[in-house]
N, C-alpha and C positions, 0 to 999 in steps of 0.2 A: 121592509120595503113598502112605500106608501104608492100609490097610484092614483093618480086623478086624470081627467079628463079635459082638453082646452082644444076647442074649434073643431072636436071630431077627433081629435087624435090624443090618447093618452100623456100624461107627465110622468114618468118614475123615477121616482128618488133612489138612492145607492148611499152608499154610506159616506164618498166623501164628494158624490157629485148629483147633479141631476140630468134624467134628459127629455128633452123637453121640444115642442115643436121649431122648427126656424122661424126666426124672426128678420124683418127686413134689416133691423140693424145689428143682423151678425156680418152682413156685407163686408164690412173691410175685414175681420180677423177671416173670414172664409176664405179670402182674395191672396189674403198675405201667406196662409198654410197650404191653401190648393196650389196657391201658385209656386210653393217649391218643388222642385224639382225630387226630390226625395219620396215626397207623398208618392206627387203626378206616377211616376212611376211603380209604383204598387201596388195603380190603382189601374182598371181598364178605361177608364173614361173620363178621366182628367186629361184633358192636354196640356203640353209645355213646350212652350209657352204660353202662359192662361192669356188667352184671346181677352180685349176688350168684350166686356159685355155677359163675357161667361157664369158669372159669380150672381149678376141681376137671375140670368135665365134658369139658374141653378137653384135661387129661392124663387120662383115664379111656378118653375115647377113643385117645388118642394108645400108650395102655401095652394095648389088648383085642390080645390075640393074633389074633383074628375082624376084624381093624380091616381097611378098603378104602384105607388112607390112610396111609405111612409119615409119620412127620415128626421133622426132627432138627432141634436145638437149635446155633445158631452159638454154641460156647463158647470162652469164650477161654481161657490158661492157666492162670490166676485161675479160671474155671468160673465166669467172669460172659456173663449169657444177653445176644448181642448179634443177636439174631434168629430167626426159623425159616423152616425149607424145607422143603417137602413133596413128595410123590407118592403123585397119590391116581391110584390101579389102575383102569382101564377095561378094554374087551374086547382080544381079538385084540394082544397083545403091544405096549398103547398105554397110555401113561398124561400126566396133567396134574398141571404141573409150579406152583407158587406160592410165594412167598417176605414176608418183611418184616424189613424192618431196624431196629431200637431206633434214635429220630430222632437220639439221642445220637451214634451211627456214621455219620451218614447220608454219602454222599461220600466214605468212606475206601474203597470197592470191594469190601465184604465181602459184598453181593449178587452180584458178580459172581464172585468167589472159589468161593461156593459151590453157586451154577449149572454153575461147569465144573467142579468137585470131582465133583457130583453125576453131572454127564455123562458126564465121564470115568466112574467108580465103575457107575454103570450097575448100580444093584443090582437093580432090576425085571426086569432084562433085557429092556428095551423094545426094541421097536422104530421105535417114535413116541412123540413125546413133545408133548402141543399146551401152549401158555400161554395166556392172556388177562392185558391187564392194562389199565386205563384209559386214554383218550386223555388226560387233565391229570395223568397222570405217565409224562412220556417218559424220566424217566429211567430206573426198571425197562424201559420199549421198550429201550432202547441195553443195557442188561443183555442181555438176549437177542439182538438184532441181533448183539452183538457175540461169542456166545456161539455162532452159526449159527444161529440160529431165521429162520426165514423167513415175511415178513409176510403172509398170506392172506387176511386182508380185515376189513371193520369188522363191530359187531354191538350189544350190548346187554347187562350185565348187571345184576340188582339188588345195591345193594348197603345191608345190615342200617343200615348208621352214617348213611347218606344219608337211608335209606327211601325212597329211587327209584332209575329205572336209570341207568347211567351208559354214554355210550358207551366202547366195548371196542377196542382193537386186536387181531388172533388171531393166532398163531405157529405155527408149526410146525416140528417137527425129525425128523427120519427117519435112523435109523441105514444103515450102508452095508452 
């Protein structure tokens, strides 16, 4: 795995992808993947129908230097957007970890590639890392199980595209 550095935020390479910061022209493939309906819902903060507008605000946040939330772009060699992953910054050397995959990839392991990219890479320099992810999608659970996250118990969260809550699995992972 290679790492490098572009505008404060890390590049890491994977073996058959890269991830790398958002760039303003990922706009249409981000517009056309958030905006399914598929994603939206297995994610807590995609709405769906994606709002006008959503997708600008989305790299606006994603590019503020002030942002509490890294998030890279699964590119492929091409520099076609086959998902994103996050770390959004919490206190005390902790942060939470999110992801989605373009439904087009779904099953090829690029969620999981880039969960242990990340872990490895360890650019926060956490020291905990928690997830949540839905009970009716276990397979992001098995991304993480398999990744070491350890399961912590059930919960609740809303999510925008549903517009109610959905029950949660919670994770955790703790550096040594």
């Amino acid at each position: 795995m290679r790492v490098e550095t572009i505008s404060g935020q890390q590049v890491i390479e994977t073996e058959r992808f890269i991830l790398r910061p958002v760039q303003k022209s990922d706009a249409g493939q981000l517009r056309m993947y958030a905006g399914d309906q598929r994603v939206a819902e297995f994610t807590s903060s995609i709405p769906h129908p994606l709002p006008r507008g959503a997708t600008q605000s989305f790299i606006e946040r994603a590019l503020n230097p002030e942002r509490s939330e890294d998030v890279w772009i699964m590119a492929s060699t091409k520099d076609e957007v086959l998902g994103v992953i996050s770390l959004k910054t919490m206190d005390r050397a902790q942060s939470e970890i999110g992801y989605w995959v373009a439904p087009a990839f779904w099953g090829a392991g690029y969620a999981s590639e880039a969960v242990r990219a990340i872990l490895e890479a360890n650019p926060q320099k956490c020291k905990t890392i928690f997830a949540e992810v839905f009970q009716d999608n276990p397979a992001s659970a098995r991304v993480l199980t398999n990744a070491g996250f350890e399961y912590l118990g059930d919960a609740e969260k809303f999510s925008v595209a549903r517009n109610t809550s959905v029950a949660t699995w919670t994770y955790l992972l703790k550096y040594a």
